[in-house]
C-alpha positions as CSV (number, residue, x, y, z in Angstrom):
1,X,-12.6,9.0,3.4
2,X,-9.7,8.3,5.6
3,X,-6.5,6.2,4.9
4,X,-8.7,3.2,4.1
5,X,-10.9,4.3,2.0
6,X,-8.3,5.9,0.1
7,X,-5.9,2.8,-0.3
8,X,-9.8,0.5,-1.2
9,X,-10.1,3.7,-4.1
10,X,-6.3,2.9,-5.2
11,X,-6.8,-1.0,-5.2
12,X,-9.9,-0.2,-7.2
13,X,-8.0,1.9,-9.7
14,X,-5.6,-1.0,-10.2
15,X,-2.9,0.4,-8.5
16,X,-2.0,-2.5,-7.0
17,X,-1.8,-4.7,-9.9
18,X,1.6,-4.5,-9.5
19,X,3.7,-5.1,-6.7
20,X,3.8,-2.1,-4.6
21,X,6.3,-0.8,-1.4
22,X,5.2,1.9,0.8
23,X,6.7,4.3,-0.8
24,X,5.2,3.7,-4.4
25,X,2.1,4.2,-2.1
26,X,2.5,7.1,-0.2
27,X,3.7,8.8,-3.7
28,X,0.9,8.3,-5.5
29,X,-1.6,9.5,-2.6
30,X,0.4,12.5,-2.9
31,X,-0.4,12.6,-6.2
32,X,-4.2,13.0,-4.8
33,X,-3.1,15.7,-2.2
34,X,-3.6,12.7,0.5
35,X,-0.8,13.1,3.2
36,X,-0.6,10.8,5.9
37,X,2.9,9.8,8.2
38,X,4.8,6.5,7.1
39,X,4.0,5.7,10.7
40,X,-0.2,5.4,10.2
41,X,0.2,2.7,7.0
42,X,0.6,-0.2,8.7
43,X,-2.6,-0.7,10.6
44,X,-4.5,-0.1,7.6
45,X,-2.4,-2.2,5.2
46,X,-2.3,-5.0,7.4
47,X,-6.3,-4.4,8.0
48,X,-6.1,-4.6,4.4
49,X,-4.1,-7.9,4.5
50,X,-6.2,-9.8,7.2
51,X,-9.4,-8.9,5.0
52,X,-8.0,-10.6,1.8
53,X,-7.9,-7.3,0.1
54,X,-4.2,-7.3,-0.6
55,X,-1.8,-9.6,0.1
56,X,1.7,-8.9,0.9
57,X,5.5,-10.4,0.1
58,X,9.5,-9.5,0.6
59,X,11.5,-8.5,-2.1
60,X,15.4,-8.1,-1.9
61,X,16.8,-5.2,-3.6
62,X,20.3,-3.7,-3.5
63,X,21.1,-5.9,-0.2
64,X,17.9,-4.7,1.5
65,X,15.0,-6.9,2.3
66,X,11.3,-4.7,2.4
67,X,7.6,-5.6,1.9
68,X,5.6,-5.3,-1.3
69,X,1.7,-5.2,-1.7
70,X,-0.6,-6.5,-4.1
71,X,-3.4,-7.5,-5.1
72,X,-5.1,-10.2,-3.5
């Protein structure tokens, strides 16, 4: 499938109902025995993004600022 059609199968499962950071992500493709560097996400999220798949935000927590996807 690749790291796209894994993250369409998450959004599909509703995974992304929710905001999500990359780390909630690259968790629960573990989960699947998917393992990919943190480096290869952001093509395909931001692939994601520009095809009004997901959309994405910034969130403060604890004093640091990082994104969160969702939903489109």
């Amino acid at each position: 499938k690749g790291l796209y059609g894994h993250l369409l199968v998450l959004k599909e499962e509703g995974f992304f109902s929710e905001p999500r950071t990359l780390s909630d992500i690259k968790q629960k493709l573990k989960e699947y025995a998917v393992h990919y560097p943190s480096t290869t996400f952001p093509a395909y999220l931001n692939r994601l993004i520009k095809e009004r798949i997901l959309r994405r935000f910034q969130e403060n927590k604890d004093g640091k600022t990082f994104w969160v996807y969702v939903n489109s």
